[in-house]
C-alpha positions in Angstrom: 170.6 -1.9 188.4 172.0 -5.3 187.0 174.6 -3.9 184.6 176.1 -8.0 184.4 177.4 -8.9 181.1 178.7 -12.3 179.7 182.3 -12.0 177.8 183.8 -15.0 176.2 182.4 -17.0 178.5 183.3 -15.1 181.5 180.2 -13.6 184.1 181.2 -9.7 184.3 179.8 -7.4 186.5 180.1 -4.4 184.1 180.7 -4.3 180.3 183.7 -2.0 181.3 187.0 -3.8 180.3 190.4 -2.4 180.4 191.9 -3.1 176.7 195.2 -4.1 175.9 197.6 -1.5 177.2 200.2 -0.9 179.9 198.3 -0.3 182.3 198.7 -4.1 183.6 202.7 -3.5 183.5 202.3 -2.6 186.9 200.2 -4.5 189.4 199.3 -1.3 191.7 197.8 0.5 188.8 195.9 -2.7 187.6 194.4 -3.3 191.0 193.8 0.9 190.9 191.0 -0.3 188.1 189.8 -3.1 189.6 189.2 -0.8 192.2 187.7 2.1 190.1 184.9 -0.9 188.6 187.1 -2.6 185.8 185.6 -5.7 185.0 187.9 -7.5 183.4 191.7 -6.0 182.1 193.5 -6.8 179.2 197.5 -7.2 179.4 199.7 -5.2 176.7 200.7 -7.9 173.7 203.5 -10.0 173.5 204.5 -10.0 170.1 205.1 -12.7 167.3 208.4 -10.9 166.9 209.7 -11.2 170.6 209.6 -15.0 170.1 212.5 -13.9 167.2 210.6 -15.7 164.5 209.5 -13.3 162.1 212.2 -10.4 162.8 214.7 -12.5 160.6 213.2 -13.0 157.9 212.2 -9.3 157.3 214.1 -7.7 154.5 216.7 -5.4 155.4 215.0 -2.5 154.3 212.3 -2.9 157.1 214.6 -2.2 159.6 212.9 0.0 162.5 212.0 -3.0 164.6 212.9 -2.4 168.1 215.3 -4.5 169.8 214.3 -7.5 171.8 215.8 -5.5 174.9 213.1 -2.6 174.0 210.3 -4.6 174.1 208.3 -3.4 177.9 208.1 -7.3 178.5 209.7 -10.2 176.8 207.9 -13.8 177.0 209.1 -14.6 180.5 208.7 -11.5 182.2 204.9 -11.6 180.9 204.3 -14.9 182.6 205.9 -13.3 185.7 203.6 -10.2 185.5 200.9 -12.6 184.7 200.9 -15.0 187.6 201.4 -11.6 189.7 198.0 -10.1 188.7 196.2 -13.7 189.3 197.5 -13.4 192.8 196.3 -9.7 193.1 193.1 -9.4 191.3 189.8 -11.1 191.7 188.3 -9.6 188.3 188.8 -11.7 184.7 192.5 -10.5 183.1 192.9 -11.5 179.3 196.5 -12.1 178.2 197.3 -10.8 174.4 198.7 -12.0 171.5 199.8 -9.9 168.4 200.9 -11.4 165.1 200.3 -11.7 161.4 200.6 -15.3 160.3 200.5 -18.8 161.7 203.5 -19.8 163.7 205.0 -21.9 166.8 205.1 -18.7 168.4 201.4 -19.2 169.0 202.3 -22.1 171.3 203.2 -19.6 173.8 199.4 -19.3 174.3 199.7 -22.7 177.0 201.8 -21.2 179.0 199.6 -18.4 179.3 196.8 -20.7 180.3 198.9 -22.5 182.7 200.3 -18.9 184.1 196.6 -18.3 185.2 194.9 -16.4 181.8 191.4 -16.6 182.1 191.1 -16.2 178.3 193.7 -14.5 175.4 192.8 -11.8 172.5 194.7 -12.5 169.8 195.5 -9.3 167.5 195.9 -10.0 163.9 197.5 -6.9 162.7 198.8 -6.4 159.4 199.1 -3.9 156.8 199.8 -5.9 152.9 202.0 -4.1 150.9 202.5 -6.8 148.8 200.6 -6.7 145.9 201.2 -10.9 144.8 199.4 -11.1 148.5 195.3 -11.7 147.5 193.1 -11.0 150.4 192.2 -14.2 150.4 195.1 -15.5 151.4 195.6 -13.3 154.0 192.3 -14.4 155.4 193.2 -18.2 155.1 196.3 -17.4 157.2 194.6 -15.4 160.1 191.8 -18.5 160.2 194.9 -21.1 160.1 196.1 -19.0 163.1 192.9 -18.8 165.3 192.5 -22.8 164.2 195.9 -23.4 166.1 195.3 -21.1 168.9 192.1 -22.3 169.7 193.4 -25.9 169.3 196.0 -25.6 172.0 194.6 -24.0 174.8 191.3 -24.7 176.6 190.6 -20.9 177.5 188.7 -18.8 175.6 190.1 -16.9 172.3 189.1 -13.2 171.4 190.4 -11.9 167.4 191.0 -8.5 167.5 190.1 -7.4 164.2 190.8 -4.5 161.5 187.6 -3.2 159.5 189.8 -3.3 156.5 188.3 -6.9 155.0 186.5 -7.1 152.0 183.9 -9.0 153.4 184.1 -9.1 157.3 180.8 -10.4 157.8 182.1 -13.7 156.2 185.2 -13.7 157.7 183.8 -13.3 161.3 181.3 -16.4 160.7 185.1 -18.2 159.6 186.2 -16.8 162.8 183.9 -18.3 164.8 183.9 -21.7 163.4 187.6 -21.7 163.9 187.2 -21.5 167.2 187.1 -18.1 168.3 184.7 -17.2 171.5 184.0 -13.6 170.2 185.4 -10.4 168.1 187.3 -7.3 168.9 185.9 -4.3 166.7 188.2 -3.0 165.6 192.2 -2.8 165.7 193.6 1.1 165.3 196.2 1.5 163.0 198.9 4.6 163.9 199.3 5.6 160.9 202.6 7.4 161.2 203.4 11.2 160.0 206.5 12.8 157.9 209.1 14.6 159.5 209.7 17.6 157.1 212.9 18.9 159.0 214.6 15.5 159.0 212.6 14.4 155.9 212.0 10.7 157.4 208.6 8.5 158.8 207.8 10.0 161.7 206.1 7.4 164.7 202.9 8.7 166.2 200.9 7.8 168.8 196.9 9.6 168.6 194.5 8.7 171.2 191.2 7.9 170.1 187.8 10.1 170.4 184.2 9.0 169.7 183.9 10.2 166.2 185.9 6.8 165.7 183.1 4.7 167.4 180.6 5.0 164.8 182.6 2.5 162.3 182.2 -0.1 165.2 178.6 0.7 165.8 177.9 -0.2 162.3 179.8 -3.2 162.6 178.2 -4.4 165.8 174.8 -3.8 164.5 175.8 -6.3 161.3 177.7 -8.9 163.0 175.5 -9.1 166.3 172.5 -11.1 164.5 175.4 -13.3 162.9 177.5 -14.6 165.7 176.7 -16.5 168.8 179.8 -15.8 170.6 180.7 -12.5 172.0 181.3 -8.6 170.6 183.8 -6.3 172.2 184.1 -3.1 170.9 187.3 -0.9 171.4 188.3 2.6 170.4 186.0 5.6 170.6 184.5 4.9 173.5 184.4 8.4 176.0 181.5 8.7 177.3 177.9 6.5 178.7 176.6 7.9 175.8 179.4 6.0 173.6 178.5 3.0 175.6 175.3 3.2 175.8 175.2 2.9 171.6 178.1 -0.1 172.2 175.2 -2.3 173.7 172.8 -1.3 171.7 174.1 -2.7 168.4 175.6 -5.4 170.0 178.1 -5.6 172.1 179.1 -7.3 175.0 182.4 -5.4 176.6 183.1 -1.9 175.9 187.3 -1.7 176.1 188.9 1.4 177.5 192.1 2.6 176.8 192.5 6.1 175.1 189.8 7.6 178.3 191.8 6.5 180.9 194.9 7.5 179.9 193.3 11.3 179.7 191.1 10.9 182.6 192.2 7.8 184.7 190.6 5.0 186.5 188.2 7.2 187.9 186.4 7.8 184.8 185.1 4.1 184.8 182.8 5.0 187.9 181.6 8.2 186.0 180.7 6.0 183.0 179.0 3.7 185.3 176.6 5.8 186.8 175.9 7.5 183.5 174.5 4.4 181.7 173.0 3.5 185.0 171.0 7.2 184.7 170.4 5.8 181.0 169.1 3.0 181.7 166.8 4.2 184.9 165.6 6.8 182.1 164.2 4.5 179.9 163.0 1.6 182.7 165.2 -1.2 182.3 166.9 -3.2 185.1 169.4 -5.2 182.8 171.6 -4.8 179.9 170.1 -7.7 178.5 166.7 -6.4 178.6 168.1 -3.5 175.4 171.4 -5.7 174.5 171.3 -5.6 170.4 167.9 -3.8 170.1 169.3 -1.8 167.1 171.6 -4.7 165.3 170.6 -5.0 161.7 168.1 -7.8 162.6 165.7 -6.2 165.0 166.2 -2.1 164.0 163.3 -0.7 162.7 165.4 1.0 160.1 167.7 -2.1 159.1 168.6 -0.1 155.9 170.1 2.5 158.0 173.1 0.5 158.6 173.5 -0.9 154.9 174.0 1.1 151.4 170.9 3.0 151.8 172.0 5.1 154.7 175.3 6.2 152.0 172.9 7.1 149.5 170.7 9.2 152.3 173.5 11.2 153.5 174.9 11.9 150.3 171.3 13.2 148.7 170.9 14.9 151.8 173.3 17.6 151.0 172.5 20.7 149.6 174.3 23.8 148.5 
């Protein structure tokens, strides 16, 4: 069974990539993965505030930043970790950078190329609170930002993305002609809780489950007839059933992050052999054989990823 996959550019033997977490902190663990049938892994992200750039101009009210000491590994310590995993492992490892506007922080991307990153993801997270910030603006910055990433380094550039864009179809396209090699769908935002008994913002951390996969699957299914560069898609995926509906809208990579931290590196083999069953089941040899056979240009039922399928569901219910 040929379960190869192209990603960014790089030949994969699996669509099974670790995302961006700590599981790279630590080279035995990261070569545990390789190991387990990881085909690519993803380092945790250096922040644009580690490069102490945006920190200071934060108003003081948004004070809950953590100190540079806190951060698990400061710019230097990340090219160390980095040129230690190109000496261990033999798969693909994507470095990460996370920020919200254009800066000389993104500069830092060379040295990750030189360090040995065969390609960066670049998460754009940011919540507007603003309300003199339009969305377009906001879009014109992140595009400015992939325009100087992709400008710098000669490795390939992933945007991790949030679904919460007016019109991420366009944007994606903008994406692309920037620069960027392929799309990360989508970013999860821990959204944090109250604290009744202290009555203050409480921090959370919630893994994901595959309820949360079917935003991305209607995503992939959109975007996949539109772009000619890659689709990851990350969060919700569980099971070879979750990635078995990954490929068939679209994408290209599956990332894991939330399943192995419940189950460990182990699970990759178990989703292995279950969209290898999968595939056996319904006689094909390749993912590219069913790659994209349900994105919104070759479905059958094309309106069943558009407004139609919101008015179905909601006339469907009875009382």
């Amino acid at each position: 069974m040929n379960l190869a996959t192209p990603y960014l550019g790089l030949p994969l033997h699996s669509p099974f990539v670790v995302g961006a977490s700590p599981f790279c902190d630590d080279v035995y663990v990261a070569r545990k993965l390789q190991d387990a049938g990881a085909a690519a892994v993803t380092m945790r992200s250096l922040f644009e505030e580690q490069f102490g750039l945006t920190i200071w101009h934060a108003p003081k009210s948004a004070a809950g930043y953590p100190e540079f000491a806190d951060y698990q590994l400061g710019p230097e310590r990340y090219l160390v970790q980095l040129a230690d995993l190109k000496k261990t492992l033999s798969i693909p490892f994507i470095a990460s950078l996370n920020g919200s506007h254009p800066g000389s922080w993104i500069s830092f991307a060379q040295r990750l190329e030189n360090a040995g990153a065969d390609a960066i993801e670049l998460n754009l997270y940011q919540v507007i609170t603003d309300p003199t910030v339009a969305a377009d603006q906001v879009e014109k910055e992140m595009i400015a930002a992939v325009d100087a990433l992709t400008g710098s380094v000669h490795i390939p550039i992933a945007v991790k993305l949030s679904p919460f864009h007016p019109s991420i179809a366009q944007l994606a396209v903008a994406l692309e002609l920037a620069g960027a090699s392929g799309l990360v769908l989508f970013n999860r935002f821990y959204q944090p809780d109250i604290d009744l008994e202290e009555i203050k913002v409480q921090p959370q951390l919630q893994l994901s489950n595959s309820d949360e996969l079917l935003l991305r699957l209607r995503w992939l299914a959109i975007l996949s007839p539109l772009l000619r560069g890659s689709l990851a898609v990350t969060g919700g995926v569980h099971t070879a059933a979750d990635t078995v509906k990954a490929l068939l809208t679209g994408a290209h990579a599956v990332q894991l992050v939330s399943v192995l931290l419940k189950h460990g590196p182990g699970v990759i083999s178990t989703l292995r052999h279950g969209l290898e069953k999968w595939m056996d089941g319904h006689n094909f040899s390749a993912i590219e054989q069913f790659r994209g056979r349900l994105n919104l240009a070759r479905c059958p039922d094309a309106a069943a990823f558009e407004r139609a399928n919101y008015i179905r569901v909601l006339q469907s219910r009875k009382v």
